[in-house]
KEMI-102377 format. One line per 4 residues: for each residue x, y, z of N, C-alpha, C, CB. Coordinates in Angstrom, 3 decimals. Glycine has a CB too. Example, Ala and Ser with C-alpha at 12.3 -4.5 7.8 and 13.67 -1.06 7.14 Angstrom:
13.190 -5.690 7.800 12.300 -4.500 7.800 13.200 -3.300 7.800 11.308 -4.473 9.046; 12.850 -2.250 7.080 13.670 -1.060 7.140 12.900 0.030 7.870 14.084 -0.598 5.725
This chain:
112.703 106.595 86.369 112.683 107.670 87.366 114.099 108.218 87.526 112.124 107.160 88.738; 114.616 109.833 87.594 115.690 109.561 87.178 116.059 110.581 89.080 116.154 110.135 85.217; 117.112 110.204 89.562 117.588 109.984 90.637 118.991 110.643 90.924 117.549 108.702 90.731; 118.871 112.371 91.122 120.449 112.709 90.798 121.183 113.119 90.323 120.964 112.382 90.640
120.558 112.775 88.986 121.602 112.942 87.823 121.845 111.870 86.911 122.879 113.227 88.331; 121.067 110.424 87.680 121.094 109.402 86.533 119.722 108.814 87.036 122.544 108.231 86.435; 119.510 107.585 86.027 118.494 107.188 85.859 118.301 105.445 86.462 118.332 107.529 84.452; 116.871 105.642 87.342 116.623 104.227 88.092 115.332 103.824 87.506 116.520 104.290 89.840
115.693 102.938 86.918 114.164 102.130 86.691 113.503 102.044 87.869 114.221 100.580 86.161; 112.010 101.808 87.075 110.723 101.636 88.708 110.549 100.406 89.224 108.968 101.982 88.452; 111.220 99.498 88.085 111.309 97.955 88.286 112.194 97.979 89.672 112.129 97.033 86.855; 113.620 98.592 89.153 114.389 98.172 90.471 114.165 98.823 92.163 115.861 98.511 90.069
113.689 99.942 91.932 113.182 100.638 92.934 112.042 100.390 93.476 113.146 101.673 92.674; 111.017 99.703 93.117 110.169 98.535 93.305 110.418 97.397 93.824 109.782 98.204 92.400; 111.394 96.717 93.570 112.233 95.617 94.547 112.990 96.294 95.744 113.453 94.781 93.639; 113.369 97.078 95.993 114.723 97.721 96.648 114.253 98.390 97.439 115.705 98.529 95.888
112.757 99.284 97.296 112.523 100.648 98.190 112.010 99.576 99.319 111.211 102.115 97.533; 110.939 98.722 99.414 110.618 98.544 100.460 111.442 97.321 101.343 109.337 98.437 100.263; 112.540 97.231 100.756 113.718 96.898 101.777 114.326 97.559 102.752 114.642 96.659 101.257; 114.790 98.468 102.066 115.273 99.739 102.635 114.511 100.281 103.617 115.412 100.698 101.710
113.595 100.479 103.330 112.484 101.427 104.208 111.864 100.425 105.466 110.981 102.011 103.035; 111.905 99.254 105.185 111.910 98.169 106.120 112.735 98.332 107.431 112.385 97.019 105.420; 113.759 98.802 107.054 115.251 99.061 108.055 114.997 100.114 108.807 116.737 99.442 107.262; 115.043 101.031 107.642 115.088 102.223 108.178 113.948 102.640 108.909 115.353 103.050 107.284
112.541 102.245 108.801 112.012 102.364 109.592 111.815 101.904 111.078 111.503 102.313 109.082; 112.223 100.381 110.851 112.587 99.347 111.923 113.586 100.115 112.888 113.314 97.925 111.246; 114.524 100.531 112.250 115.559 101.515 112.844 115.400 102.575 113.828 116.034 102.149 111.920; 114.574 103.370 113.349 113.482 104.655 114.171 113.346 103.552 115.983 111.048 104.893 112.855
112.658 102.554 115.277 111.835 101.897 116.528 112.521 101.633 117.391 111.134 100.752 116.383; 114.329 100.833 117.279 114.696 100.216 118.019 115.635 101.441 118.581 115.128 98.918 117.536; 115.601 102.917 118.305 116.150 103.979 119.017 114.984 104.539 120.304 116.528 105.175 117.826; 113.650 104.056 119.576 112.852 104.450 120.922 112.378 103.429 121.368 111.751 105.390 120.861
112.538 102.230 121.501 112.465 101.098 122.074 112.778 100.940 123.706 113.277 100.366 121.304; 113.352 101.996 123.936 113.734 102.138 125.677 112.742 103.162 126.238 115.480 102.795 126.053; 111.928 103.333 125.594 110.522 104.492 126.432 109.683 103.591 126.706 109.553 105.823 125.455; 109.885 102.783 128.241 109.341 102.143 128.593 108.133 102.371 128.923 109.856 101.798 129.137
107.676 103.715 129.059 106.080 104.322 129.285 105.400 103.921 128.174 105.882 106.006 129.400; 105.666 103.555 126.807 105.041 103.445 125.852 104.816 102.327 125.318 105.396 104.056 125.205; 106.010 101.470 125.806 105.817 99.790 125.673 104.176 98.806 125.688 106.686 99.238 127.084; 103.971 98.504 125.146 103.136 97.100 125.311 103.644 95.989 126.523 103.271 96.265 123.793
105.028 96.013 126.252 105.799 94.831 127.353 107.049 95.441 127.445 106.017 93.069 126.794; 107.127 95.091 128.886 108.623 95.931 129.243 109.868 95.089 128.186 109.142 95.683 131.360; 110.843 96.026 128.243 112.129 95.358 128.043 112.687 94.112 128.634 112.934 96.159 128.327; 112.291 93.694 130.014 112.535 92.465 130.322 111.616 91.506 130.222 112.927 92.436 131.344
110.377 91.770 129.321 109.421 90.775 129.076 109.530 90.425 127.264 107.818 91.424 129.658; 110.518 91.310 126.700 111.056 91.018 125.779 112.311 90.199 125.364 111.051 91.838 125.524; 113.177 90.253 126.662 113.961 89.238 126.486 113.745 88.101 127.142 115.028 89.554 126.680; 112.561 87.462 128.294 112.486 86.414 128.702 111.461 85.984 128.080 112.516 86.323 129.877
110.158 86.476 126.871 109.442 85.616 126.646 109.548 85.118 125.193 108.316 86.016 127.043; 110.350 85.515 124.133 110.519 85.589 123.092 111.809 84.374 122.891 110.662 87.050 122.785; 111.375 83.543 122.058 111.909 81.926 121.514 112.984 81.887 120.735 110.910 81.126 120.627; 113.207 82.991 120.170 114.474 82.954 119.315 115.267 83.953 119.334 114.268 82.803 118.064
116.285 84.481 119.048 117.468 84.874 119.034 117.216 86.014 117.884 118.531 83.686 118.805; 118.013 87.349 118.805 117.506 88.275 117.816 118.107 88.445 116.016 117.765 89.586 118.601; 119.299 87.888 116.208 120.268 87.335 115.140 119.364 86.441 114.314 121.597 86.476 115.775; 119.014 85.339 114.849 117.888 84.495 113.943 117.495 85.174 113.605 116.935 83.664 114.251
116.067 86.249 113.766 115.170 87.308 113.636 115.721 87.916 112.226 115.187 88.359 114.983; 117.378 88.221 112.255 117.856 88.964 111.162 117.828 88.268 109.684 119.226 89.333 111.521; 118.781 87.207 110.202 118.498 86.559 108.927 117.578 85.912 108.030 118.976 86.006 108.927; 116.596 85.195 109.270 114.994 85.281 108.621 114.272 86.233 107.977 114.147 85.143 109.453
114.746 87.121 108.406 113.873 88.102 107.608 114.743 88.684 106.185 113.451 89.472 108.717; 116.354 89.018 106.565 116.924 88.971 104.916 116.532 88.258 104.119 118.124 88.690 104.658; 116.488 87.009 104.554 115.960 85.286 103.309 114.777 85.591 103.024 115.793 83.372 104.037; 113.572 86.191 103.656 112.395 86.492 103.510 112.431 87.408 102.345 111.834 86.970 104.691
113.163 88.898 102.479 113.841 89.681 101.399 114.229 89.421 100.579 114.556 90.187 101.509; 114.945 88.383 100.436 115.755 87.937 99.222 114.694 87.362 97.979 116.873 86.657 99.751; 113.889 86.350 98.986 112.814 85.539 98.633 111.907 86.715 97.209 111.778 85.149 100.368; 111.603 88.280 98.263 110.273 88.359 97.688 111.087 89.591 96.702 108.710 88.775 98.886
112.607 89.326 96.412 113.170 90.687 95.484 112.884 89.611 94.199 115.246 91.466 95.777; 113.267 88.395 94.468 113.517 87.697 93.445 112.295 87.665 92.404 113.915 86.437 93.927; 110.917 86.930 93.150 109.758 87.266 92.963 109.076 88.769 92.118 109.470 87.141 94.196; 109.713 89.373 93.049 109.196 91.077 92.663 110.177 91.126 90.775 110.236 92.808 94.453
110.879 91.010 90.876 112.114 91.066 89.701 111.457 90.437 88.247 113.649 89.942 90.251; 110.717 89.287 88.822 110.095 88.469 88.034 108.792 88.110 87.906 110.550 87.646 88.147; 108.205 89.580 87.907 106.717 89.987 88.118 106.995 90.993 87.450 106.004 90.220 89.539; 107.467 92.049 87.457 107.617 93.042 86.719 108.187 92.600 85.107 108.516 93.949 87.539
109.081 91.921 85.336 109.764 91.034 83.935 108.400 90.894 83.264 110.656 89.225 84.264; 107.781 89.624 83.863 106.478 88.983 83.256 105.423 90.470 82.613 105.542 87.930 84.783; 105.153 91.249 83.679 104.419 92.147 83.313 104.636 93.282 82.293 104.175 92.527 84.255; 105.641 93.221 82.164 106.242 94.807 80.770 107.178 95.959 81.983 104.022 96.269 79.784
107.800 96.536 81.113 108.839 97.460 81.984 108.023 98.675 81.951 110.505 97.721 81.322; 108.569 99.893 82.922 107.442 100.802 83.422 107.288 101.619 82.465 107.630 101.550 84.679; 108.366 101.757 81.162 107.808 102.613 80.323 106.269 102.316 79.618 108.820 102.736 79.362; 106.379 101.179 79.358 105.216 100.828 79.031 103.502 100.992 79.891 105.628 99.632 78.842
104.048 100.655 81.246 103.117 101.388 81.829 102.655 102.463 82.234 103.030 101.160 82.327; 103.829 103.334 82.263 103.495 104.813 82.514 102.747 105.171 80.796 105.244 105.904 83.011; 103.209 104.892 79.924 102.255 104.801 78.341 100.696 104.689 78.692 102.677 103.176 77.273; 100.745 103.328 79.462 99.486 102.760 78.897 98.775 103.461 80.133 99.334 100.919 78.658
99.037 104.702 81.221 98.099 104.913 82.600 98.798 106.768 82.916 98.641 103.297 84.312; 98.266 107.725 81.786 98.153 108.584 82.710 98.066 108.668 83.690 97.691 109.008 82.667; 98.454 109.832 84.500 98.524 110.055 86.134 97.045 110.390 86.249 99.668 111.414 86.795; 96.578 110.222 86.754 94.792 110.608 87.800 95.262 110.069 89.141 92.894 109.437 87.215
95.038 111.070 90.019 95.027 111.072 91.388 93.498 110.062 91.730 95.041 112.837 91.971; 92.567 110.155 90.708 91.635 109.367 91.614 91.864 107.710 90.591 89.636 110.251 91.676; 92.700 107.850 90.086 92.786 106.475 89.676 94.217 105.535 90.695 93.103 106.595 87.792; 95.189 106.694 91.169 95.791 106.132 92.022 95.242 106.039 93.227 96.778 106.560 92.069
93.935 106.336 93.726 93.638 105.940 94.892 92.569 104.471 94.898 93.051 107.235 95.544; 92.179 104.616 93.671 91.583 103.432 93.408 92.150 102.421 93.419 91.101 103.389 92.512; 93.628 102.246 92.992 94.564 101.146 92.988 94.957 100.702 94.280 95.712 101.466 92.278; 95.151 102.386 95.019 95.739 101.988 96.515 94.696 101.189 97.323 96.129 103.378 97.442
93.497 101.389 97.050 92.106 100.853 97.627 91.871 99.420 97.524 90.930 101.487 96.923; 92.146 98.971 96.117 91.804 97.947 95.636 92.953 97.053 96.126 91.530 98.072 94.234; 94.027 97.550 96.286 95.491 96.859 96.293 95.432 96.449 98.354 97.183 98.447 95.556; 94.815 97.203 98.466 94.793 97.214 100.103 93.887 95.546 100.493 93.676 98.982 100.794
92.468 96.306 99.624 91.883 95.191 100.548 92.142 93.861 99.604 90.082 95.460 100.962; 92.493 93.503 98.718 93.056 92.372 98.156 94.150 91.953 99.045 93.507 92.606 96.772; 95.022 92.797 99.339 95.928 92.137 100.541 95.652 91.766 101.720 96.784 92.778 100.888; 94.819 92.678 102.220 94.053 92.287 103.414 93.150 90.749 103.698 93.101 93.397 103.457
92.179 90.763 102.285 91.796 89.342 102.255 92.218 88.052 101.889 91.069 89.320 101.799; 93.496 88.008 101.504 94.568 87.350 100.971 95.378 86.933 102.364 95.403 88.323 99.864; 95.621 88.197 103.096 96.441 87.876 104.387 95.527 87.108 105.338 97.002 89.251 105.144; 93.818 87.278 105.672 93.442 87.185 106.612 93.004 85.911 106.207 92.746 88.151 107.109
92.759 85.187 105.124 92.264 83.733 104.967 93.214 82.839 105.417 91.933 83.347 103.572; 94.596 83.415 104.588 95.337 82.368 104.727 96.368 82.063 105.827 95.846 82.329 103.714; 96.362 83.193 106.781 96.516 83.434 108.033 96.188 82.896 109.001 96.252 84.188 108.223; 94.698 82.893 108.726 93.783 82.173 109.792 94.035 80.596 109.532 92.038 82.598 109.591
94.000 80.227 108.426 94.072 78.711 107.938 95.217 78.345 108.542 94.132 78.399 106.337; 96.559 79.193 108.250 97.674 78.382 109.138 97.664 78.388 110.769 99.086 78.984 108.761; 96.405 79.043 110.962 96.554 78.591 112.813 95.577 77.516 113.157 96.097 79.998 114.029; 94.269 77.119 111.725 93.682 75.983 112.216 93.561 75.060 111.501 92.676 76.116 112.646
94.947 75.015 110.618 95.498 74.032 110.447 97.132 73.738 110.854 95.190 73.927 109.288; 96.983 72.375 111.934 98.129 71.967 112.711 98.622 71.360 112.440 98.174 71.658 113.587; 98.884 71.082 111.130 100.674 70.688 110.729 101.168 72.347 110.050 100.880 68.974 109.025; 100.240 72.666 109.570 100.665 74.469 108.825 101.102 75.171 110.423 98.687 75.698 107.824
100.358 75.139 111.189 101.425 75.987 112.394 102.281 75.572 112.990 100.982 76.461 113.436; 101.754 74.329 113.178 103.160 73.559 114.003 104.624 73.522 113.199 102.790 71.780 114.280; 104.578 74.073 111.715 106.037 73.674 111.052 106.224 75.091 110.620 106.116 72.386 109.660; 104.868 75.666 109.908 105.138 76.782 109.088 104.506 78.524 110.498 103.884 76.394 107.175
103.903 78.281 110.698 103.323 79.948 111.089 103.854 79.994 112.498 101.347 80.274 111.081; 104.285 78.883 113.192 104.813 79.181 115.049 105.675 79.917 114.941 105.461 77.986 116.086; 106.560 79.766 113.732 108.029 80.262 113.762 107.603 81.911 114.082 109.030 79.934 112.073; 106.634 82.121 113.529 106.582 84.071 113.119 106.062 84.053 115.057 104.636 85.006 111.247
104.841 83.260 115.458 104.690 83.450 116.929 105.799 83.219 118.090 103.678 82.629 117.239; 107.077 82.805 117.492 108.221 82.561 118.099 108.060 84.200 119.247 109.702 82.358 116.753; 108.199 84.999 119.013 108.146 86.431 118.782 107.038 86.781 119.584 108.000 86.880 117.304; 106.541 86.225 121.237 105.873 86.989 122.026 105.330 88.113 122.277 106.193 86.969 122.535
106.463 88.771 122.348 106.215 90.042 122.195 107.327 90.614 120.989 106.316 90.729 123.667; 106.537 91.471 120.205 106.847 91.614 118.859 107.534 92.959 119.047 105.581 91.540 117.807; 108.671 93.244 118.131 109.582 94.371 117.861 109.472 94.519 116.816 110.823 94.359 118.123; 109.949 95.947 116.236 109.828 96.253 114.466 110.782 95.288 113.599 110.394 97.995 114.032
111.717 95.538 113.829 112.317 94.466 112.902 112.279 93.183 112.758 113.282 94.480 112.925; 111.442 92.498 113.823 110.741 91.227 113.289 109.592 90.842 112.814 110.732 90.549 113.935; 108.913 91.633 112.243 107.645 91.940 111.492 107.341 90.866 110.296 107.773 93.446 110.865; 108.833 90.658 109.917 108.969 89.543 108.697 109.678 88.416 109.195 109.788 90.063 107.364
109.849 87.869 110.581 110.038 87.170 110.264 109.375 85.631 110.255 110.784 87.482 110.529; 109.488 84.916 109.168 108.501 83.762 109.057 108.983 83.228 108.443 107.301 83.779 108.695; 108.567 81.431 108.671 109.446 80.349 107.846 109.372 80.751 106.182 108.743 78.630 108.117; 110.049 80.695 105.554 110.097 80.861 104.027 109.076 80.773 103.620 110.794 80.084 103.283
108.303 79.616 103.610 107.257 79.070 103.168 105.575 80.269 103.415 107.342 77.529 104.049; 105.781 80.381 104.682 104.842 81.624 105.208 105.259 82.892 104.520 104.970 81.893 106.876; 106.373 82.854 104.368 106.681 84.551 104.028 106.409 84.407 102.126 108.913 85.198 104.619; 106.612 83.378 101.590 106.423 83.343 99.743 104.881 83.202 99.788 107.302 81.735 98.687
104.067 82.455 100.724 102.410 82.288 100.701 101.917 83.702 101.175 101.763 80.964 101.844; 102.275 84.070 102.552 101.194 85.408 103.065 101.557 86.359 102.245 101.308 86.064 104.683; 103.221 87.170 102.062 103.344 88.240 101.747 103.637 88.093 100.282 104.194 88.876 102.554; 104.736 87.641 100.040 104.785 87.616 98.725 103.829 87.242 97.101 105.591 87.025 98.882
103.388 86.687 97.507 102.035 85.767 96.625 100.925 86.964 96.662 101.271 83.997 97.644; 100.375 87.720 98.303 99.499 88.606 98.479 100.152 89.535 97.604 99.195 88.987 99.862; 101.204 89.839 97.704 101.688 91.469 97.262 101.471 91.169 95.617 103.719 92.038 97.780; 101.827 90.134 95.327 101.684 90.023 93.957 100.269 89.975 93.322 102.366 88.908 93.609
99.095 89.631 94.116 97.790 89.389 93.819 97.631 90.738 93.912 96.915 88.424 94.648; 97.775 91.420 94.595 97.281 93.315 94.683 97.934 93.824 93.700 97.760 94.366 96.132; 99.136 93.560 93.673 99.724 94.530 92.366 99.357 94.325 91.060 101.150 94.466 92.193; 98.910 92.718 90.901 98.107 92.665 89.758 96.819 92.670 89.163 98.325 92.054 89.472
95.951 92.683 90.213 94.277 92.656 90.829 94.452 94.508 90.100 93.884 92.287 93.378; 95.067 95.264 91.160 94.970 96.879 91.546 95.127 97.190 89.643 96.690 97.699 92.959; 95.917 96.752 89.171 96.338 97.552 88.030 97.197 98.525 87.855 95.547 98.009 87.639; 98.308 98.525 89.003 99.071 99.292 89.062 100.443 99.290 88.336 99.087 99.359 90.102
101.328 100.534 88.342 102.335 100.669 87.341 103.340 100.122 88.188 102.616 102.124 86.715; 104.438 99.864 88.121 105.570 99.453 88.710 105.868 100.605 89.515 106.639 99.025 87.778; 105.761 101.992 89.238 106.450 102.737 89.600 105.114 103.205 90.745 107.164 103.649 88.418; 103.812 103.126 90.661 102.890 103.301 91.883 103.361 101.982 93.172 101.042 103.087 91.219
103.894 101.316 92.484 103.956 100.216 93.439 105.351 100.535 94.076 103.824 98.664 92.731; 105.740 101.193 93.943 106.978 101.893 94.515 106.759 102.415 95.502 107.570 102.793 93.841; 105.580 103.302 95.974 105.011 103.916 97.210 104.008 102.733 97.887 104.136 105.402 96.796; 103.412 102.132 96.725 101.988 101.274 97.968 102.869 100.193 98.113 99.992 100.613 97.258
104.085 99.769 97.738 104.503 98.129 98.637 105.574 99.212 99.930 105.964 96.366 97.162; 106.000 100.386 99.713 106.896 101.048 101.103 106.054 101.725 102.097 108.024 102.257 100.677; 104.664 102.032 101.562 103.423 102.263 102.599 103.160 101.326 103.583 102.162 102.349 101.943; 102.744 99.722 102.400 102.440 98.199 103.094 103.311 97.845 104.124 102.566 96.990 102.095
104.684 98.209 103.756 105.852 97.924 104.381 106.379 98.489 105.841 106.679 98.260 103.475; 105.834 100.105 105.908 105.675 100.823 106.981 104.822 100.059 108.215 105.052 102.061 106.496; 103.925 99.749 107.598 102.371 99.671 108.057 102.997 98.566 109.342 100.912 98.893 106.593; 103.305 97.745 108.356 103.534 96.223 109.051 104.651 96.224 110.052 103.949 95.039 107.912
105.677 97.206 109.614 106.725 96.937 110.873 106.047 97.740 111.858 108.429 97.448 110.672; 105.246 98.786 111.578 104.410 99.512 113.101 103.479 98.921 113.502 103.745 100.876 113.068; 103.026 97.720 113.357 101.728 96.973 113.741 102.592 96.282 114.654 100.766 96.038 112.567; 103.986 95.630 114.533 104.918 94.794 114.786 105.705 95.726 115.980 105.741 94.350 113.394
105.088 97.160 116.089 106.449 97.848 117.016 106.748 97.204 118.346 106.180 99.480 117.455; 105.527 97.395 119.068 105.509 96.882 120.114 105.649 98.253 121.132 106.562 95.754 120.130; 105.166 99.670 120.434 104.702 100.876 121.105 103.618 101.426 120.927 105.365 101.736 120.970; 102.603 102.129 121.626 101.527 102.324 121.716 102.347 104.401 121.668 100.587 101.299 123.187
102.394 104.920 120.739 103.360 106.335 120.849 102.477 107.403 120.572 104.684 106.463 119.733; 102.051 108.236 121.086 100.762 110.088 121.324 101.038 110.101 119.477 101.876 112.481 122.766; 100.112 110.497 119.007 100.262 111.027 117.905 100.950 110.541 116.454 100.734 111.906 118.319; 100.661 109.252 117.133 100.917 107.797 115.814 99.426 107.912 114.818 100.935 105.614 116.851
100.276 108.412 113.812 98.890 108.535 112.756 97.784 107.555 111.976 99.359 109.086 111.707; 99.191 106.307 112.593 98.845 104.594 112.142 97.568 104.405 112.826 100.073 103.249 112.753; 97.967 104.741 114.145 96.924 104.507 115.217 95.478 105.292 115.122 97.592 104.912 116.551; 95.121 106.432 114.654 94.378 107.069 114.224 93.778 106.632 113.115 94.802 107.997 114.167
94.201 106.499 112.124 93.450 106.159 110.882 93.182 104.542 110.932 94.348 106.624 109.496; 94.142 104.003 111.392 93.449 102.258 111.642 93.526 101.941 113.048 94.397 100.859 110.816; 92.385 100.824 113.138 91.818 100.289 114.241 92.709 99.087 114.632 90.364 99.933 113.981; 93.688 98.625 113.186 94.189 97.698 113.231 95.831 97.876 113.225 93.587 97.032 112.320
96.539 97.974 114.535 97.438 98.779 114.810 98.195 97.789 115.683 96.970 100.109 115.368; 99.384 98.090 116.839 100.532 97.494 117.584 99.732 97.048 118.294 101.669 98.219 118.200; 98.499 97.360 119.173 97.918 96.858 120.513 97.085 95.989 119.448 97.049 98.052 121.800; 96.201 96.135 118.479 95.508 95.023 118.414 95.935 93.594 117.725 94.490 95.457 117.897
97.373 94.231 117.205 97.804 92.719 116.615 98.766 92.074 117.800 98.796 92.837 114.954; 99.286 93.370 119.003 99.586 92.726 120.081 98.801 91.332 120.785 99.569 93.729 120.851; 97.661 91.491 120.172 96.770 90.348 121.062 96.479 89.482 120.824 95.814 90.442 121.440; 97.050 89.709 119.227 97.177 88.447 118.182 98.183 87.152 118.725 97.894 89.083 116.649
99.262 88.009 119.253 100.962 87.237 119.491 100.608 86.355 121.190 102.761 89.007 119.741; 99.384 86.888 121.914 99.586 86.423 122.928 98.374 85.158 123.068 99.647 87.575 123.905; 99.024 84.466 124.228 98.242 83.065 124.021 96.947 82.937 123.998 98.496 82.191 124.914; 96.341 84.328 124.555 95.279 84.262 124.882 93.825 84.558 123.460 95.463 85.221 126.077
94.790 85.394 122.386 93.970 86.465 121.588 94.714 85.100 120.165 94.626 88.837 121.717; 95.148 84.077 120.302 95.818 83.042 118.812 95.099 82.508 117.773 96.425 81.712 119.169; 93.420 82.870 118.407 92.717 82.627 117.293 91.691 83.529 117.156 92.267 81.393 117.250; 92.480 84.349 117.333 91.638 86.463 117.134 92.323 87.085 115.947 92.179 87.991 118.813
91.722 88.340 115.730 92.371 89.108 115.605 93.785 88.966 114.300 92.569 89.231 116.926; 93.119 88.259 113.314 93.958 87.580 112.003 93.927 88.675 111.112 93.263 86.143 111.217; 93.278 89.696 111.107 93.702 90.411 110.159 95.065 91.259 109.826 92.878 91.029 110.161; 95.478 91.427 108.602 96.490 92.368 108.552 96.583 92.718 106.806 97.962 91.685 109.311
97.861 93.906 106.666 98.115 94.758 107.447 97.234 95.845 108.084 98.915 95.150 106.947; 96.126 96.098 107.108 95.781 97.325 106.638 94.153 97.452 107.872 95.547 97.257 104.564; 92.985 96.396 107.338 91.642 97.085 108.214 91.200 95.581 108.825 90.105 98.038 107.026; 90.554 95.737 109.881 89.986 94.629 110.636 88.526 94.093 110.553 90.164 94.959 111.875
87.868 94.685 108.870 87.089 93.954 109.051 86.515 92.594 108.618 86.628 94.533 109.015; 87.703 91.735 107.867 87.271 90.412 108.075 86.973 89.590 109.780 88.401 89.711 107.293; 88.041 90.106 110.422 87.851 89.553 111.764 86.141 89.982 112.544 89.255 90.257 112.702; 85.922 91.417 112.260 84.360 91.670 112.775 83.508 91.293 112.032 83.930 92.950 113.000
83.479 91.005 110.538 82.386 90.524 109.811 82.426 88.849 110.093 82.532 90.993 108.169; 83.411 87.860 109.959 83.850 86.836 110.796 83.747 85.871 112.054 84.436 87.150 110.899; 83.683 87.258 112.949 83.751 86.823 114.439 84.846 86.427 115.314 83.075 85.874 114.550; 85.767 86.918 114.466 87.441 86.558 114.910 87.799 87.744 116.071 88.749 86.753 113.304
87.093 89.152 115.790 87.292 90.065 116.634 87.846 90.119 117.867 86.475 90.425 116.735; 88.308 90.381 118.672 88.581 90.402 120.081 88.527 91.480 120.253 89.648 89.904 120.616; 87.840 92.247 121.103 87.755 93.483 121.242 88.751 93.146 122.730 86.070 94.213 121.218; 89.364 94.857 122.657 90.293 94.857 124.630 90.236 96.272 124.296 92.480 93.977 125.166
91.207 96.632 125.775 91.266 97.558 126.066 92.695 98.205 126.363 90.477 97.501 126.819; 93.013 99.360 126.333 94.394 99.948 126.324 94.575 100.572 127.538 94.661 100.923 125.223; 95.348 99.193 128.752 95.236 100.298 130.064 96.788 100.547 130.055 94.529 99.604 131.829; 97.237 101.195 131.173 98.366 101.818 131.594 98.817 100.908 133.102 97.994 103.546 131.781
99.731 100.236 132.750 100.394 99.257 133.737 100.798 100.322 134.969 101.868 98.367 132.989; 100.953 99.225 136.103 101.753 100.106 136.991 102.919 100.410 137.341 101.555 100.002 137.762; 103.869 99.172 136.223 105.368 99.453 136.604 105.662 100.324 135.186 106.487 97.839 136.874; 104.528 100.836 134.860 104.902 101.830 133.430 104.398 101.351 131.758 106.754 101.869 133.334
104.189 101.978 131.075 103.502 101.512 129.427 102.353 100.911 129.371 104.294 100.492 128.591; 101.935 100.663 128.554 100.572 100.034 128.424 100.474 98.601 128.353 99.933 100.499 127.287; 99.183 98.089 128.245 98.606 96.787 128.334 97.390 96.552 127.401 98.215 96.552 129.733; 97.195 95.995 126.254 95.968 95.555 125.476 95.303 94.327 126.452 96.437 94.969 123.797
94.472 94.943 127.445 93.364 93.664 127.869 92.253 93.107 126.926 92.496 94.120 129.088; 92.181 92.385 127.094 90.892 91.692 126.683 89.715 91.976 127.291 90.973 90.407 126.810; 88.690 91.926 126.735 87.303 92.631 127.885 87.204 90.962 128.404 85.237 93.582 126.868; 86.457 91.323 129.504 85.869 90.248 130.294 85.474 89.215 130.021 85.102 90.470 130.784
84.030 88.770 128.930 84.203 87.948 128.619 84.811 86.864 127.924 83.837 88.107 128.637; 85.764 87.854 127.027 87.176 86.591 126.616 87.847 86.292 127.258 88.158 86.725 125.789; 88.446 86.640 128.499 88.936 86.721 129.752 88.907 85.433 130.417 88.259 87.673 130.471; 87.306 85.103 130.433 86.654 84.166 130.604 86.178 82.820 130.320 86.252 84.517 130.603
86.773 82.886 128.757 86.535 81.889 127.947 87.805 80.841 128.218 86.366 82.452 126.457
């Protein structure tokens, strides 16, 4: 792909874009992070209920990065360089949506098994998946973070099963791992914002994985990034509701009878 005036492989821009875009999107969030009308949890329910240190948060999630460039580097290696694939896969718009399709819900069912398994299995949460629930209430830039071990099993391992399931080129995977990548730090924002397109097209968004993080919704609501219906075909569902607090922003309730349970 050539960039400028010189030339970037799709290999490396494939490792690299959805780093970047990780930030930079994360970035966006933590400039509107003070519109407390839009919050899930105020600003002071972000710094008194949340277990770790936002610094931790950072570097967990670089090591997480580091983890899945290395991986990514050596997936593409294994697989052939993109000339070869752009050779072997004319462009068809309906063959790239087929990939994006296929690549989705392979991640999706990849994330939601083994997701669920590390919350009911208690040595897997108690060592490996608490760390990511450290994170009460969830902000964009901690979207990734999770003990090593969680972050090479859920994301990395998934991303690699879609990219190779889907049939995609290195260089399609350039947009569907910085799409995946979007997705997840806005599920992670911790804003409910008018005219979030995330929120529109999926059901499975900031308020409903909000309900994931809280004590009440820990064995709900496992799906990610992309659609929620392993949890409704399942029974993991939690259905709630999106009210409007009174000291300002919103609230994902739970309906009544989980309430209850």
């Amino acid at each position: 792909m050539m960039m400028m005036g010189f030339s970037v492989s799709d290999e490396l821009l494939g490792t690299v874009a959805p780093i970047v875009v990780y930030w930079l999107y994360s970035g966006i969030y933590v400039a509107l992070s003070s519109l407390e009308s839009y919050r899930l949890h105020s600003k002071a329910e972000e710094e008194e209920k949340n277990l770790v240190s936002k610094s931790s948060v950072v570097k967990g999630v670089l090591l997480q990065q580091l983890v899945q460039a290395v991986v990514a580097i050596i997936l593409f290696t294994v697989t052939g360089s993109d000339a070869e694939a752009d050779k072997a896969q004319e462009f068809s718009l309906l063959v790239l949506i087929r990939q994006f399709v296929v690549a989705m819900i392979v991640l999706d069912t990849w994330q939601y098994f083994m997701h669920r398994y590390m919350h009911h299995n208690k040595f897997l949460y108690k060592h490996i998946h608490s760390q990511h629930h450290r994170l009460i209430v969830p902000y964009a830039y901690g979207a990734l973070y999770n003990h090593p071990a969680e972050g090479l099993i859920l994301d990395t391992v998934g991303g690699a099963l879609s990219f190779l399931i889907s049939g995609m080129s290195p260089r399609t995977s350039i947009f569907f791992f910085s799409f995946a990548t979007i997705k997840t730090v806005d599920d992670h924002c911790g804003l409910c914002l008018p005219g979030n397109l995330f929120h529109m097209v999926f059901k499975n968004n900031s308020a409903y994985h909000d309900v994931h993080h809280q004590l009440y919704g820990s064995k709900y609501n496992f799906s990610q990034p992309f659609f929620s219906m392993w949890d409704r075909i399942l029974g993991t569902y939690m259905p709630y509701s999106l009210e409007k607090r009174e000291d300002g922003g919103f609230e994902a309730r739970p309906t009544k009878e989980f309430k209850d349970d």
